[in-house]
C-alpha positions as CSV (number, residue, x, y, z in Angstrom):
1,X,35.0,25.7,-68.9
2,X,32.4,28.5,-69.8
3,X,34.0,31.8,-71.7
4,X,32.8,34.1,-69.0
5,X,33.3,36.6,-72.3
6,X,30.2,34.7,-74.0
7,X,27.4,36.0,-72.9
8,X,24.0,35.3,-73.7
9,X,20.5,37.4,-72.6
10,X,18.9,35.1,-70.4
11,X,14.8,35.1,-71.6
12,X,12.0,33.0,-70.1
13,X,11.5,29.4,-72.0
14,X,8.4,29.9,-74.4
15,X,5.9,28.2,-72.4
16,X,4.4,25.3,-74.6
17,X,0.6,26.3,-74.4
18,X,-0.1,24.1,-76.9
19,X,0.5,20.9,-74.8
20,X,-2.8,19.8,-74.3
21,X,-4.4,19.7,-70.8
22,X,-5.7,15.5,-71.3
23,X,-1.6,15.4,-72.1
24,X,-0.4,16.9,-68.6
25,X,-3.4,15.5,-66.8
26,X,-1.5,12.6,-68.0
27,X,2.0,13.2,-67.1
28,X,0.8,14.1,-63.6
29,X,-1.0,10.6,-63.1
30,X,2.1,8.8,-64.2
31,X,4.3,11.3,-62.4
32,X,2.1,10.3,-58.9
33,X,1.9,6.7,-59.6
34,X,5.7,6.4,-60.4
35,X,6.0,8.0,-56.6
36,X,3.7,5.9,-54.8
37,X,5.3,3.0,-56.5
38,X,8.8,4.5,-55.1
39,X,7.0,4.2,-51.7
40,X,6.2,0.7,-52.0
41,X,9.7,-0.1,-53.5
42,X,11.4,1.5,-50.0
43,X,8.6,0.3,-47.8
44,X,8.8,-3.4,-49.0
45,X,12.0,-3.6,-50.6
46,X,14.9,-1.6,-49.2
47,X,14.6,-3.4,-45.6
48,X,16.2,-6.4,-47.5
49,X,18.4,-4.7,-49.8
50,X,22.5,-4.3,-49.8
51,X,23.7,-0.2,-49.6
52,X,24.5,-1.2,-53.3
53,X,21.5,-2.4,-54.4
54,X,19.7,0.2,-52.9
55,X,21.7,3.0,-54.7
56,X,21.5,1.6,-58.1
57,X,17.2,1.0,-57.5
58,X,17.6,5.0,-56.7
59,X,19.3,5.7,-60.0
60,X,16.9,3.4,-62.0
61,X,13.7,5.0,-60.2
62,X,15.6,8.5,-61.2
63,X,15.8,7.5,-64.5
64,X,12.2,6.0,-65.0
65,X,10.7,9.1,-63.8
66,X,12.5,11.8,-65.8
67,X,11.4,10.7,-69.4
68,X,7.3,11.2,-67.9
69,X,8.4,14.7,-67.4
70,X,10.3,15.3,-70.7
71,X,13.2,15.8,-69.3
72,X,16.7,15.3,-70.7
73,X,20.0,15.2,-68.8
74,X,23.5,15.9,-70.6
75,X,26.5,15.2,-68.4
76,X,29.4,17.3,-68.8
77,X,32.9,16.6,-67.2
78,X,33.7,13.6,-65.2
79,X,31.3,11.8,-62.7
80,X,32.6,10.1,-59.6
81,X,33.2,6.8,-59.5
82,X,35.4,4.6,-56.9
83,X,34.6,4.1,-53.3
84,X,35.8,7.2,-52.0
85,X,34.6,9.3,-49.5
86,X,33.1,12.1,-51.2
87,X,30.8,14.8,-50.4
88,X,29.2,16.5,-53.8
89,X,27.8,20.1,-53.4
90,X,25.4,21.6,-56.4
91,X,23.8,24.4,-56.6
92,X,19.8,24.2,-55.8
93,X,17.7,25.7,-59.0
94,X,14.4,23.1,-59.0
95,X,13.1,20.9,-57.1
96,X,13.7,18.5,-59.7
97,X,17.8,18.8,-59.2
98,X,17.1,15.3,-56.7
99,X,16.1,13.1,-59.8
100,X,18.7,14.8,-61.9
101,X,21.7,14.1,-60.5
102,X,20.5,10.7,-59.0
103,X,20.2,10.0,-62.4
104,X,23.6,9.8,-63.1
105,X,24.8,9.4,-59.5
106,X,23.0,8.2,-56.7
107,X,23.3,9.8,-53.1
108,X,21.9,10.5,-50.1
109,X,20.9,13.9,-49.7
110,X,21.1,16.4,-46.5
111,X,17.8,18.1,-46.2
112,X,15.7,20.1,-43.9
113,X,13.7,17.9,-41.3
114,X,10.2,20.0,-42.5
115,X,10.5,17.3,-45.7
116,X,9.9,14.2,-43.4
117,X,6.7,15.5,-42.8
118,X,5.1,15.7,-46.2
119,X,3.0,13.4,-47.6
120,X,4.2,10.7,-49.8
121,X,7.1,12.6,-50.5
122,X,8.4,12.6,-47.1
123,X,8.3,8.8,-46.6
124,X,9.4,8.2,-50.2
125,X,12.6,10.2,-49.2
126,X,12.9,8.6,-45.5
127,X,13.2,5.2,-47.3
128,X,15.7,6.4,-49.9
129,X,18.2,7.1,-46.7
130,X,18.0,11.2,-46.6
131,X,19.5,12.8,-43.8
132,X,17.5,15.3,-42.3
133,X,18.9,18.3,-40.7
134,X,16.7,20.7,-38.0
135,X,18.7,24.0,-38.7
136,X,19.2,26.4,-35.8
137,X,19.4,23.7,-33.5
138,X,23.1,23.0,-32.8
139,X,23.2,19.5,-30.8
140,X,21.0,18.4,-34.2
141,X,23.8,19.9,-36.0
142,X,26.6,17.7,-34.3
143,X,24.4,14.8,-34.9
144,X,23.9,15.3,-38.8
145,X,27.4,15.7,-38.8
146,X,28.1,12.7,-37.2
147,X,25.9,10.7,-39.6
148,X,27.2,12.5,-42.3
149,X,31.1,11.5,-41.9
150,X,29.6,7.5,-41.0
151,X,28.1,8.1,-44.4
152,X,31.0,9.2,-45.9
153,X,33.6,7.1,-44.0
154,X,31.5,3.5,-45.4
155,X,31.7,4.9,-48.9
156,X,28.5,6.4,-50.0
157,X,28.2,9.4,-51.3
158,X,26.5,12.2,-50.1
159,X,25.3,15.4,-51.5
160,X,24.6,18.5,-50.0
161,X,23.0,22.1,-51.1
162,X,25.1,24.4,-49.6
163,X,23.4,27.8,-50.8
164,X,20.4,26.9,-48.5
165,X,17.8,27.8,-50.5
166,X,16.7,27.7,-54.5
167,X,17.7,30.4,-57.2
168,X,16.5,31.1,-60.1
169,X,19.4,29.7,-62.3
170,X,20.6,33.7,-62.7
171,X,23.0,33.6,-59.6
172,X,24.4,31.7,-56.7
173,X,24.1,32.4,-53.2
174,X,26.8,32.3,-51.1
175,X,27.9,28.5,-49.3
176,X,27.3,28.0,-45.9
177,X,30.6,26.7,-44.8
178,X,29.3,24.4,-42.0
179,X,27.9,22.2,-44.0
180,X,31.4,21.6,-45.5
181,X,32.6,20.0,-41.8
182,X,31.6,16.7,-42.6
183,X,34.6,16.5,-45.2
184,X,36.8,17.7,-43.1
185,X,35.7,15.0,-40.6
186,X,35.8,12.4,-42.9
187,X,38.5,13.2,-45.0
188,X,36.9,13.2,-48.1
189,X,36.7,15.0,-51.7
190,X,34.4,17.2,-52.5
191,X,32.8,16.8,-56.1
192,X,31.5,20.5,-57.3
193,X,28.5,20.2,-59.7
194,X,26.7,23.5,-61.5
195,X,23.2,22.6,-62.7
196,X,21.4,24.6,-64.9
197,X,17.9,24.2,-67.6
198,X,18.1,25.9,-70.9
199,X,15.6,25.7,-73.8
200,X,16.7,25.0,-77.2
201,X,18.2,27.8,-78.0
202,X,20.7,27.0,-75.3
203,X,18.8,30.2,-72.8
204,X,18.8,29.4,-69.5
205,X,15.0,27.8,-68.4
206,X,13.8,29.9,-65.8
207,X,10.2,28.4,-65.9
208,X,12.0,25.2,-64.6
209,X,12.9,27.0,-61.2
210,X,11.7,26.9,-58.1
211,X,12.6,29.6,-56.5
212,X,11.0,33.5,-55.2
213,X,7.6,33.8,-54.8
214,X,6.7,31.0,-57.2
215,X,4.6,27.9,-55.7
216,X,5.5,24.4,-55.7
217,X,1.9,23.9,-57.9
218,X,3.0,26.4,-59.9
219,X,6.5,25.3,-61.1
220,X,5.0,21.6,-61.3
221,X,2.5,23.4,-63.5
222,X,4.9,24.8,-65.5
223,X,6.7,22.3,-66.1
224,X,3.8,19.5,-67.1
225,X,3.3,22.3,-69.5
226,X,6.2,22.0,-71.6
227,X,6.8,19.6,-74.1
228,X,10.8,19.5,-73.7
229,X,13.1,20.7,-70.5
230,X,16.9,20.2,-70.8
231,X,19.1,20.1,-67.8
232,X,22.7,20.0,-67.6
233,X,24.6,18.6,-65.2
234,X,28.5,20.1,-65.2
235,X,31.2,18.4,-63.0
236,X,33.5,20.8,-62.8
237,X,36.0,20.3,-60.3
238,X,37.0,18.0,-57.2
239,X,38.4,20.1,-54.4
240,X,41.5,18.7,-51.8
241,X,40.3,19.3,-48.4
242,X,43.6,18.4,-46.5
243,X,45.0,21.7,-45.0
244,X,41.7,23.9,-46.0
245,X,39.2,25.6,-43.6
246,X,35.5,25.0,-44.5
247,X,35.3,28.5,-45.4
248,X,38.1,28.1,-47.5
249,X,36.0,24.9,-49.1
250,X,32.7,27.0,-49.0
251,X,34.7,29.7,-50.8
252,X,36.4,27.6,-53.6
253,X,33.6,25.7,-54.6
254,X,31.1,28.4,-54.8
255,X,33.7,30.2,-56.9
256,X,33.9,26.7,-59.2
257,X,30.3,26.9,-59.8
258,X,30.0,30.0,-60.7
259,X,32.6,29.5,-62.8
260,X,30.9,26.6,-64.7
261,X,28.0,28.6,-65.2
262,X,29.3,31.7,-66.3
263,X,27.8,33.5,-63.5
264,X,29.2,36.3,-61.2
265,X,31.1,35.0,-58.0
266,X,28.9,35.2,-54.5
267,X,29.5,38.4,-52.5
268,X,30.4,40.3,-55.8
269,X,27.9,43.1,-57.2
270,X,25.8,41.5,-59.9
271,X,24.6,42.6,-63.4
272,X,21.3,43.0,-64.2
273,X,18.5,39.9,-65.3
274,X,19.4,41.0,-68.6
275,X,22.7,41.1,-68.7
276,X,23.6,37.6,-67.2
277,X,24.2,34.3,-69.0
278,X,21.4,32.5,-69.9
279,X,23.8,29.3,-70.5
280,X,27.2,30.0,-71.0
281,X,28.8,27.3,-73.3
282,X,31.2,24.4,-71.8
283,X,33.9,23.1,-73.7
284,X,33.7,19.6,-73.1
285,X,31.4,17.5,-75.2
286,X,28.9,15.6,-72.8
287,X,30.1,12.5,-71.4
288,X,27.3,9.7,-70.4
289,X,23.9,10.8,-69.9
290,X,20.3,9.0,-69.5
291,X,18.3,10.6,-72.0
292,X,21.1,12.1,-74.3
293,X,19.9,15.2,-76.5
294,X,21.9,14.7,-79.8
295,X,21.0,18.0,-81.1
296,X,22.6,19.5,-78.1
297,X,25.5,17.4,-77.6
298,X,28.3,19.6,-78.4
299,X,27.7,23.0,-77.4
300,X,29.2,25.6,-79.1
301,X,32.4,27.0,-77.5
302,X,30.5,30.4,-78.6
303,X,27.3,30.1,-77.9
304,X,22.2,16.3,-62.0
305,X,15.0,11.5,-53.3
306,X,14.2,14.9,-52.1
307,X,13.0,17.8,-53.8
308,X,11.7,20.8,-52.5
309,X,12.6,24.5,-51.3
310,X,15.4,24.0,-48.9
């Protein structure tokens, strides 16, 4: 786990002007192509394909895709494995956390119902099995969660934002608890992952956000920009929901991430930009990962198909 005692000054990346605009003109047409070939892969395909089949063609797609954007994931900790019920909760930094932690395990996300309705992306992510939530409404509510527990009950795995929005990477929001009720129904673990992008220097990434006032163009923008982006994906705990409210789940696994990322606790009074942890270090050397970053495999005990806003 982090030393919450090792703290680093959290900086923007250095954004790589240099990168040539032919080169990200590039990386977009690959970027686009790779999703309209994702479309015709659930179109076509996924009709005829197992639940198994269909999971592991989600991982590969994640995988193909993150190299075109000079991405590297570095596990940390223990991923699932086993068909077990489980429900994994992550904080939301980018809308890039989808591919990541499909990378390295493939779920079906819960996100808001607006997503259905975009272009491309909205179908792409309607094939891949999302579940799609209208918040506010509460028979639509009773229905997700009803899905949700099938979902978990047949052995997939399912994973949720529970902060309900994006941050910048410098805090986490508190857990809305109801989103937790599904494990309850179901029975099953919940998986806590913290996800975070530094730069080289370990700092945490903040033009890899999506989060504030800062467009979707813009972030994508940003990050064709840049010549490397690191993310790390930290599993750091597996909570026991038998006897536990959901606020009591909401609570201890907003607390576990936090913890992971050296961050302050929800509900607590934060320090300033300045002040926080661009990266604090783990002490666990990464486990497997995709696109291992051997410079960056053992971090100093000094010093993871939808994707948008939710």
């Amino acid at each position: 786990m982090p030393d919450s005692h090792s703290r680093q000054r959290p900086r923007k990346a250095a954004r790589d002007r240099s990168t040539p605009r032919h080169i990200r003109l590039y990386r977009l047409a690959r970027v686009l192509l790779h999703l309209l070939y994702g479309c015709f892969y659930v179109g076509a395909l996924f009709p005829f394909f197992s639940s198994s089949r269909r999971f592991r063609s989600i991982k590969r797609w994640s995988q193909q895709i993150l190299p075109m954007l000079r991405l590297k994931v570095v596990v940390h900790g223990t991923r699932p494995s086993g068909h077990i019920p489980t429900l994994i909760v992550s904080n939301h930094v980018s809308w890039l956390d989808i591919w990541v932690v499909n990378s390295v395990v493939p779920v079906r996300f819960v996100a808001k119902s607006d997503i259905r309705r975009w272009p491309v992306v909205g179908f792409l992510v309607s094939g891949a099995g999302t579940i799609f939530i209208e918040r506010g409404k509460r028979h639509d509510t009773m229905r997700t969660n009803r899905t949700i527990v099938q979902a978990l009950s047949s052995g997939e795995y399912v994973a949720v934002f529970p902060e309900g929005t994006t941050t910048d990477g410098t805090e986490i929001k508190p857990f809305h608890a109801s989103l937790f009720q599904p494990a309850l129904g179901a029975g099953a673990r919940v998986v806590v992952a913290a996800l975070r992008y530094v730069d080289h220097d370990g700092n945490l990434d903040l033009d890899a956000s999506y989060a504030g006032d800062r467009s979707l163009l813009a972030s994508v923008r940003l990050v064709l920009a840049r010549r490397h982006l690191r993310a790390e994906l930290i599993f750091a705990a597996v909570v026991d929901v038998r006897g536990k409210t959901r606020r009591d789940i909401a609570r201890e696994t907003e607390r576990a991430i936090a913890d992971a990322l050296g961050l302050p606790h929800p509900g607590r009074r934060t320090e300033t930009t300045r002040d926080l942890p661009a990266a604090a270090p783990t002490t666990s050397a990464p486990t497997d990962t995709p696109y291992p970053d051997r410079s960056h495999s053992a971090p100093a005990p000094a010093p993871a198909l939808t994707s948008a806003r939710r």
